[in-house]
MARVEXNU-394123 format. One line per field, with one value per residue (C-alpha): x, y, z; residue in one letter. Coordinates in Angstrom, 1 decimal, always signed. Example, Ala and Ser with C-alpha at 12.3 -4.5 7.8 and 13.67 -1.06 7.14 Angstrom:
u <- (+12.3/+13.7)
v <- (-4.5/-1.1)
w <- (+7.8/+7.1)
resn <- (a/s)
This chain:
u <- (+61.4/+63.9/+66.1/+64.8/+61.3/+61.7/+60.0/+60.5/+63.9/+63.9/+66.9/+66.8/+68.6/+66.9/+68.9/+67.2/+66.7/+64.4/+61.3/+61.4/+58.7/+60.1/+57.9/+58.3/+59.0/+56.4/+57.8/+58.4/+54.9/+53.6/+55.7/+54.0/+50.6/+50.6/+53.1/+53.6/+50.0/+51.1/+48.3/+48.7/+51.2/+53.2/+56.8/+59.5/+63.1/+65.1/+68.9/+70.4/+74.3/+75.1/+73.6/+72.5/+69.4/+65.9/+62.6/+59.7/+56.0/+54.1/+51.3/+49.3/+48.0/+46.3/+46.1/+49.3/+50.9/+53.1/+55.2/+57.4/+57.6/+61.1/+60.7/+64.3/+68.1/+68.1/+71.6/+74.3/+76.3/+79.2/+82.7/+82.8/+86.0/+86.6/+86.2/+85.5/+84.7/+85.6/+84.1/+83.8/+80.1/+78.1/+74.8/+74.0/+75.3/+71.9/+73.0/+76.8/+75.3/+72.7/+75.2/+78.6/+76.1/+75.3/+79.1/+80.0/+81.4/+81.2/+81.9/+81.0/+82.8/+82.0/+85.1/+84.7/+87.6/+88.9/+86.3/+83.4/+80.6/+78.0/+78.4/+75.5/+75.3/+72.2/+74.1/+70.6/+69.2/+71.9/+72.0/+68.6/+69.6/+72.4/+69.8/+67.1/+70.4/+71.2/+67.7/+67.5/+71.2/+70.6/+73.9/+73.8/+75.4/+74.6/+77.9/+78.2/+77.6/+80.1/+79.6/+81.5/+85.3/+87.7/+89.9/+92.9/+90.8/+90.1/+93.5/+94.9/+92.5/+92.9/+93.3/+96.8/+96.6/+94.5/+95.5/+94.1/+93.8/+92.9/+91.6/+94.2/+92.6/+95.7/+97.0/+99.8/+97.9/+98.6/+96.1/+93.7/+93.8/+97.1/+97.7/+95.0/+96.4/+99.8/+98.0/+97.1/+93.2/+93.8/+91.2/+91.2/+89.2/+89.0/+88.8/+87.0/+87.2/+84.2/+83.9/+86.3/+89.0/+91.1/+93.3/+97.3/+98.1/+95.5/+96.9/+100.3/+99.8/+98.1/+101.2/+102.8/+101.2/+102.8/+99.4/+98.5/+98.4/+97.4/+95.4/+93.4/+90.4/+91.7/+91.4/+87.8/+86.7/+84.3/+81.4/+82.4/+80.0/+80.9/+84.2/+83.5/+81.3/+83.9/+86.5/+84.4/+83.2/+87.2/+88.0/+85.2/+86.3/+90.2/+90.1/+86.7/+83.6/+83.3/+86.7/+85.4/+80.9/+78.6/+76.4/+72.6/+71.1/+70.5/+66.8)
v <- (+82.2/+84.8/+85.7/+89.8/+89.0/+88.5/+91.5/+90.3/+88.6/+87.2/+86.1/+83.1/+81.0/+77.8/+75.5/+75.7/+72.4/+71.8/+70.3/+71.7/+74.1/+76.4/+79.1/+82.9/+84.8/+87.0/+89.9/+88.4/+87.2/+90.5/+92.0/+89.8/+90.0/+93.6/+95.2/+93.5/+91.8/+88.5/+86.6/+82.5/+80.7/+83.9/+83.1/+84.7/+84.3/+83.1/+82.9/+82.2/+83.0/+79.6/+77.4/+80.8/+81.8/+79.6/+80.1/+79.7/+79.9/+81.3/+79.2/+81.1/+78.6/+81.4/+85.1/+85.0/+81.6/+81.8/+79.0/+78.7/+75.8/+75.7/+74.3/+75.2/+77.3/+80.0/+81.0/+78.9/+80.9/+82.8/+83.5/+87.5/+88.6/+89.3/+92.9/+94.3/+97.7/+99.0/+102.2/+104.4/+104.4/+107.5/+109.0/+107.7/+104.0/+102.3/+104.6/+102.8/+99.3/+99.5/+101.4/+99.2/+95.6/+96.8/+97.9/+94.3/+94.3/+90.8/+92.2/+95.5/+96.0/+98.7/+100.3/+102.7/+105.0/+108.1/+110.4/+108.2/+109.7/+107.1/+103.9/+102.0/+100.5/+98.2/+95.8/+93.8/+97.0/+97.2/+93.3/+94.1/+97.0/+95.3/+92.2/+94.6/+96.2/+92.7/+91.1/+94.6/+94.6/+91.1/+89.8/+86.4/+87.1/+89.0/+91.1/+90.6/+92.6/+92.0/+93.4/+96.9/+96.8/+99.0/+100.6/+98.5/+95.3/+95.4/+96.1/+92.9/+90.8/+91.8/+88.6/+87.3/+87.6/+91.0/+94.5/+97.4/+100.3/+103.4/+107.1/+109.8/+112.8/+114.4/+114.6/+111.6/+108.8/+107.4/+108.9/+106.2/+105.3/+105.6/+102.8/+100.3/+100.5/+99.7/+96.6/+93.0/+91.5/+90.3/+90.0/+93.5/+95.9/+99.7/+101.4/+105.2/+106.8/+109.4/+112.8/+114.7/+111.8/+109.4/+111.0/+111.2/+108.1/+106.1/+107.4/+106.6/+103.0/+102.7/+103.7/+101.2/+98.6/+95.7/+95.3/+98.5/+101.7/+105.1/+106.8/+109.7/+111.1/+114.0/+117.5/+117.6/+117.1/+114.5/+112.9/+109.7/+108.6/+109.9/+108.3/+105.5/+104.5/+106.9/+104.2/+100.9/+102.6/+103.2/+99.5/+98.4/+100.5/+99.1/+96.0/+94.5/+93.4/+96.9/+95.8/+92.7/+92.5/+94.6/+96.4/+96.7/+99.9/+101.5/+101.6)
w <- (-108.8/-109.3/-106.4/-107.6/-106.8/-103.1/-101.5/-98.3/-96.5/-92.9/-90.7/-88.7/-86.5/-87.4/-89.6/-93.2/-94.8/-97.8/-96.1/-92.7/-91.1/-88.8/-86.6/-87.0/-84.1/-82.3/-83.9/-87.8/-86.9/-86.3/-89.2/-91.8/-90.9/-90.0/-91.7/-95.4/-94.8/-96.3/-98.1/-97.0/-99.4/-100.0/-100.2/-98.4/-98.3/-95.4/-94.3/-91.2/-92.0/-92.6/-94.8/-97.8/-99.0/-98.8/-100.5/-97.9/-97.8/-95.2/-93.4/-91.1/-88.3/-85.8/-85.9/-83.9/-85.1/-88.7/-89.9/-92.7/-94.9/-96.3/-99.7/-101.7/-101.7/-103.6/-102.7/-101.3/-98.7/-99.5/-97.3/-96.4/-95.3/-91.8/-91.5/-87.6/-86.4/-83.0/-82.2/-78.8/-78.6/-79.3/-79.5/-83.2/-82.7/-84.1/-87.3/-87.4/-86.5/-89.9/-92.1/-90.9/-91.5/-95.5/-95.7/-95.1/-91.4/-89.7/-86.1/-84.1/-81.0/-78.9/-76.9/-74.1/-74.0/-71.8/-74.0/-74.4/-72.6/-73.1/-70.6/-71.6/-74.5/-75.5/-77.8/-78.3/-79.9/-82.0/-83.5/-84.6/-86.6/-88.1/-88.8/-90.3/-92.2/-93.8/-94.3/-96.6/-98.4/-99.2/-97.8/-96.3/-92.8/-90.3/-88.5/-84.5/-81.8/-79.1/-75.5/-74.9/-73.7/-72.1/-74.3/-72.3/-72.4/-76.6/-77.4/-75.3/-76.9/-80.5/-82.1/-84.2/-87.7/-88.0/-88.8/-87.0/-88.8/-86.7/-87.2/-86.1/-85.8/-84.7/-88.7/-88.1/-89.8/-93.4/-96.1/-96.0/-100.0/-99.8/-96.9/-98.3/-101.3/-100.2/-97.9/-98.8/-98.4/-95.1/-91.8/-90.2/-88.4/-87.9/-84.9/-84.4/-80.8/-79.8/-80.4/-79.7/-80.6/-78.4/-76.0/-76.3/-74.2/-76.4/-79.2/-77.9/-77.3/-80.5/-82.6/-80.6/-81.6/-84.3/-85.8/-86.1/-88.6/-88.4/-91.2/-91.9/-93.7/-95.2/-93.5/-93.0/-89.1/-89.4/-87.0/-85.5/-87.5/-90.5/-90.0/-89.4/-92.8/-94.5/-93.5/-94.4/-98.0/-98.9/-98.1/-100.2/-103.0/-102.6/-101.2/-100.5/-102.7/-105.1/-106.7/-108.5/-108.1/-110.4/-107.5/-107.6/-108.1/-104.4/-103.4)
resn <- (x/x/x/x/x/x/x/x/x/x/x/x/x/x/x/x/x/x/x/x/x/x/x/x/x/x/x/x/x/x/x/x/x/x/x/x/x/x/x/x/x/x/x/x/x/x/x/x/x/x/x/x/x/x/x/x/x/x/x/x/x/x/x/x/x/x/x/x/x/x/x/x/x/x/x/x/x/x/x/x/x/x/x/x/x/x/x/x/x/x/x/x/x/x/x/x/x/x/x/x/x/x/x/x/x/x/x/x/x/x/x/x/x/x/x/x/x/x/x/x/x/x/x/x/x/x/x/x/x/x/x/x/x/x/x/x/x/x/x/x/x/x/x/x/x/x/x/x/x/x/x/x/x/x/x/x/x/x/x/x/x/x/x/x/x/x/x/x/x/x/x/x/x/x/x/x/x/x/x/x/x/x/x/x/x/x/x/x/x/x/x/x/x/x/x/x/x/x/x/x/x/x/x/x/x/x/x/x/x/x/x/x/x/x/x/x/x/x/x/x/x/x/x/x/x/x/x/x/x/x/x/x/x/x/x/x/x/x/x/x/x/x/x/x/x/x/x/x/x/x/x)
Protein backbone atom coordinates (compact mmCIF):
# COMPACT_ATOMS: atom_id res chain seq x y z
CA UNK A 1 0.00 0.00 0.00
CA UNK A 2 1.11 3.34 -1.00
CA UNK A 3 2.41 5.63 1.60
CA UNK A 4 -0.43 8.35 -0.46
CA UNK A 5 -3.25 6.27 0.44
CA UNK A 6 -3.11 6.75 4.16
CA UNK A 7 -6.17 8.84 4.99
CA UNK A 8 -5.62 8.65 8.40
CA UNK A 9 -2.05 9.06 10.57
CA UNK A 10 -1.80 8.52 14.41
CA UNK A 11 1.09 9.43 16.85
CA UNK A 12 2.05 7.10 19.45
CA UNK A 13 4.33 6.49 22.17
CA UNK A 14 4.32 2.83 21.92
CA UNK A 15 7.32 1.28 20.31
CA UNK A 16 6.25 0.00 16.79
CA UNK A 17 7.41 -3.45 15.90
CA UNK A 18 5.97 -5.54 13.08
CA UNK A 19 3.61 -7.93 15.02
CA UNK A 20 2.76 -6.07 18.02
CA UNK A 21 -0.90 -4.83 18.96
CA UNK A 22 -1.00 -1.80 20.74
CA UNK A 23 -4.39 -0.03 22.26
CA UNK A 24 -5.64 3.35 21.06
CA UNK A 25 -6.17 5.92 23.46
CA UNK A 26 -9.63 7.03 24.67
CA UNK A 27 -9.47 9.82 22.52
CA UNK A 28 -7.82 8.07 19.05
CA UNK A 29 -10.51 5.62 20.05
CA UNK A 30 -13.25 7.95 19.88
CA UNK A 31 -11.68 9.68 16.79
CA UNK A 32 -11.90 6.50 14.78
CA UNK A 33 -15.10 5.29 15.47
CA UNK A 34 -16.87 8.64 15.54
CA UNK A 35 -15.13 10.86 13.55
CA UNK A 36 -13.46 8.82 10.37
CA UNK A 37 -16.04 5.88 11.22
CA UNK A 38 -13.44 3.20 10.56
CA UNK A 39 -14.85 -0.09 9.24
CA UNK A 40 -12.80 -3.26 11.18
CA UNK A 41 -9.55 -4.17 9.33
CA UNK A 42 -9.09 -0.50 8.07
CA UNK A 43 -5.46 0.32 8.07
CA UNK A 44 -4.03 3.28 9.59
CA UNK A 45 -0.65 4.65 9.75
CA UNK A 46 1.35 5.02 12.97
CA UNK A 47 4.66 6.82 14.15
CA UNK A 48 5.97 7.48 17.29
CA UNK A 49 9.20 9.83 16.40
CA UNK A 50 11.43 7.07 16.67
CA UNK A 51 11.38 4.04 14.94
CA UNK A 52 9.21 5.91 11.29
CA UNK A 53 6.16 5.20 9.81
CA UNK A 54 4.02 1.70 10.36
CA UNK A 55 1.02 0.33 8.56
CA UNK A 56 -1.72 -0.83 11.15
CA UNK A 57 -5.04 -2.33 11.14
CA UNK A 58 -7.69 -1.51 13.29
CA UNK A 59 -9.53 -4.22 15.46
CA UNK A 60 -12.39 -3.08 17.32
CA UNK A 61 -12.73 -5.25 20.55
CA UNK A 62 -15.76 -3.14 22.31
CA UNK A 63 -17.57 -0.07 21.35
CA UNK A 64 -14.90 1.74 23.37
CA UNK A 65 -11.84 -0.69 23.00
CA UNK A 66 -9.61 -0.24 19.56
CA UNK A 67 -6.34 -1.96 19.04
CA UNK A 68 -3.90 -1.81 16.38
CA UNK A 69 -2.21 -4.61 14.95
CA UNK A 70 1.12 -3.37 13.59
CA UNK A 71 1.80 -5.39 10.61
CA UNK A 72 4.86 -3.39 8.49
CA UNK A 73 7.32 0.15 8.10
CA UNK A 74 6.29 2.14 5.71
CA UNK A 75 8.86 4.78 6.44
CA UNK A 76 12.10 4.47 8.27
CA UNK A 77 12.66 7.64 10.42
CA UNK A 78 14.56 10.41 9.25
CA UNK A 79 17.08 13.04 11.26
CA UNK A 80 15.28 16.70 11.33
CA UNK A 81 17.50 19.36 12.16
CA UNK A 82 17.36 20.94 15.38
CA UNK A 83 15.33 23.92 14.91
CA UNK A 84 13.68 25.55 18.38
CA UNK A 85 11.32 28.33 18.74
CA UNK A 86 11.16 30.62 21.84
CA UNK A 87 8.33 32.88 21.80
CA UNK A 88 6.68 35.32 24.69
CA UNK A 89 3.39 33.59 24.76
CA UNK A 90 0.34 35.27 23.35
CA UNK A 91 -3.22 35.01 22.78
CA UNK A 92 -2.97 32.86 19.46
CA UNK A 93 -0.21 30.28 20.81
CA UNK A 94 -2.34 27.02 19.80
CA UNK A 95 -2.00 28.94 16.09
CA UNK A 96 2.17 29.01 16.57
CA UNK A 97 2.28 25.44 18.17
CA UNK A 98 0.28 23.80 14.77
CA UNK A 99 1.93 26.15 12.24
CA UNK A 100 5.74 26.00 13.92
CA UNK A 101 5.19 21.70 14.08
CA UNK A 102 4.42 21.61 9.90
CA UNK A 103 7.36 24.27 9.60
CA UNK A 104 9.61 21.63 10.96
CA UNK A 105 10.46 22.93 14.59
CA UNK A 106 11.63 20.20 17.06
CA UNK A 107 11.16 22.39 20.26
CA UNK A 108 8.74 25.30 21.48
CA UNK A 109 9.77 27.10 24.40
CA UNK A 110 7.59 29.47 25.76
CA UNK A 111 9.47 32.63 27.49
CA UNK A 112 7.68 35.15 29.65
CA UNK A 113 9.22 38.44 29.26
CA UNK A 114 8.73 42.15 30.74
CA UNK A 115 5.64 42.55 28.07
CA UNK A 116 4.13 39.18 28.11
CA UNK A 117 0.74 39.61 29.48
CA UNK A 118 -0.40 36.07 29.48
CA UNK A 119 1.14 33.93 32.63
CA UNK A 120 -0.56 30.77 32.08
CA UNK A 121 0.33 28.83 29.53
CA UNK A 122 -1.30 25.19 29.11
CA UNK A 123 1.71 23.55 27.37
CA UNK A 124 -0.46 20.08 27.28
CA UNK A 125 -2.94 21.93 24.96
CA UNK A 126 -0.37 23.02 22.92
CA UNK A 127 1.56 19.37 22.34
CA UNK A 128 -1.62 18.31 21.06
CA UNK A 129 -1.77 20.90 18.49
CA UNK A 130 1.61 20.36 17.39
CA UNK A 131 0.74 16.35 17.44
CA UNK A 132 -2.50 16.92 15.37
CA UNK A 133 -0.03 19.43 13.18
CA UNK A 134 2.35 16.50 12.45
CA UNK A 135 -0.03 13.41 12.20
CA UNK A 136 -1.46 15.91 9.21
CA UNK A 137 2.10 17.21 7.52
CA UNK A 138 3.20 13.76 7.54
CA UNK A 139 6.49 14.46 9.26
CA UNK A 140 7.70 11.68 11.44
CA UNK A 141 8.46 13.68 14.72
CA UNK A 142 6.60 15.43 16.75
CA UNK A 143 8.46 19.13 18.10
CA UNK A 144 8.43 19.60 22.07
CA UNK A 145 6.67 21.63 24.26
CA UNK A 146 8.84 22.74 27.03
CA UNK A 147 7.44 24.40 30.29
CA UNK A 148 7.47 28.41 30.11
CA UNK A 149 10.72 30.29 31.34
CA UNK A 150 11.70 33.64 32.49
CA UNK A 151 13.24 35.58 30.06
CA UNK A 152 16.62 35.47 32.54
CA UNK A 153 16.12 31.76 33.08
CA UNK A 154 15.94 30.72 28.93
CA UNK A 155 18.84 32.69 28.04
CA UNK A 156 21.27 30.94 30.84
CA UNK A 157 20.20 27.74 29.74
CA UNK A 158 20.53 28.07 25.98
CA UNK A 159 22.49 25.17 25.18
CA UNK A 160 26.39 25.28 23.44
CA UNK A 161 26.52 24.75 20.01
CA UNK A 162 23.22 26.71 18.94
CA UNK A 163 22.65 30.07 17.37
CA UNK A 164 19.90 32.22 18.43
CA UNK A 165 18.51 34.33 16.00
CA UNK A 166 16.13 37.00 17.39
CA UNK A 167 13.46 39.55 16.02
CA UNK A 168 14.41 43.32 16.54
CA UNK A 169 11.68 45.24 16.15
CA UNK A 170 13.54 48.20 16.89
CA UNK A 171 15.11 48.20 13.02
CA UNK A 172 18.82 47.01 14.23
CA UNK A 173 18.59 43.37 13.27
CA UNK A 174 20.28 41.81 10.06
CA UNK A 175 17.72 41.48 7.06
CA UNK A 176 16.69 38.03 7.69
CA UNK A 177 17.64 36.51 4.01
CA UNK A 178 20.50 38.30 4.19
CA UNK A 179 21.87 36.70 7.62
CA UNK A 180 20.74 33.00 6.77
CA UNK A 181 22.28 33.25 3.82
CA UNK A 182 25.52 34.30 5.13
CA UNK A 183 24.98 31.24 8.06
CA UNK A 184 25.90 27.60 7.97
CA UNK A 185 23.06 24.54 8.68
CA UNK A 186 23.70 24.42 12.15
CA UNK A 187 21.12 23.58 15.40
CA UNK A 188 19.37 26.97 16.09
CA UNK A 189 16.37 28.54 17.31
CA UNK A 190 14.47 31.84 16.90
CA UNK A 191 13.17 33.79 19.44
CA UNK A 192 9.90 36.31 19.07
CA UNK A 193 8.86 38.48 22.23
CA UNK A 194 4.97 39.63 22.62
CA UNK A 195 3.29 42.34 21.21
CA UNK A 196 4.49 45.17 21.56
CA UNK A 197 8.24 43.72 21.38
CA UNK A 198 10.95 43.06 24.08
CA UNK A 199 11.92 45.87 26.11
CA UNK A 200 15.41 47.76 25.86
CA UNK A 201 17.27 45.90 28.55
CA UNK A 202 16.04 42.49 26.80
CA UNK A 203 17.10 43.72 23.83
CA UNK A 204 20.31 44.87 25.31
CA UNK A 205 21.32 41.58 26.73
CA UNK A 206 20.35 39.95 23.66
CA UNK A 207 22.89 41.84 21.38
CA UNK A 208 25.22 40.82 24.01
CA UNK A 209 25.06 37.59 23.58
CA UNK A 210 28.06 35.23 21.62
CA UNK A 211 25.40 33.15 20.19
CA UNK A 212 23.22 35.41 19.12
CA UNK A 213 22.00 37.63 15.96
CA UNK A 214 19.64 40.20 15.42
CA UNK A 215 17.45 40.21 12.22
CA UNK A 216 14.45 41.72 10.92
CA UNK A 217 11.37 41.25 8.71
CA UNK A 218 11.46 44.04 6.65
CA UNK A 219 9.42 47.29 7.51
CA UNK A 220 6.09 45.86 7.94
CA UNK A 221 4.91 45.70 11.87
CA UNK A 222 3.98 42.21 12.04
CA UNK A 223 1.80 39.96 14.74
CA UNK A 224 3.87 37.95 16.91
CA UNK A 225 2.49 35.53 15.16
CA UNK A 226 3.06 36.44 12.02
CA UNK A 227 6.70 36.66 12.85
CA UNK A 228 7.18 34.05 14.14
CA UNK A 229 6.05 31.56 10.99
CA UNK A 230 7.55 34.47 8.83
CA UNK A 231 10.89 33.53 10.41
CA UNK A 232 10.57 29.52 10.21
CA UNK A 233 9.20 29.78 6.34
CA UNK A 234 12.56 31.92 5.45
CA UNK A 235 14.89 29.23 7.05
CA UNK A 236 13.10 26.60 5.22
CA UNK A 237 13.49 28.39 2.04
CA UNK A 238 17.53 29.00 2.83
CA UNK A 239 18.68 26.50 4.83
CA UNK A 240 16.18 23.78 5.83
CA UNK A 241 14.15 21.00 3.87
CA UNK A 242 12.62 23.43 0.71
CA UNK A 243 16.36 23.73 -0.56
CA UNK A 244 16.72 20.09 -1.65
CA UNK A 245 12.81 17.94 -1.28
CA UNK A 246 10.08 18.28 -3.97
CA UNK A 247 6.99 19.49 -1.62
CA UNK A 248 3.51 17.93 -1.82
CA UNK A 249 0.81 19.94 -3.11
CA UNK A 250 -0.82 21.77 0.11
CA UNK A 251 -4.34 20.33 1.06
Amino acid sequence: MSKTKARIRLFVNDSLAEGSCLTASNAQAHYLLHVMRCKPGQRVALFNGREGEWWAKVIFQTKRDVQYHVEKQSQVQDSTPALWLAFAPVKRMDFIAEKASELGVTALLPVITQRTDIKRINTGRLQLHAIEAAEQCSRLSVPQVRSPESFDKFIASWPKGYRLYFLDESGGGLPIAKALMAARQEPCGFMTGPEGGFVQSELDVLRQLPFSRAIGLGPRLLRAETAAIAALACWQALLGDWVSEVGRVSR
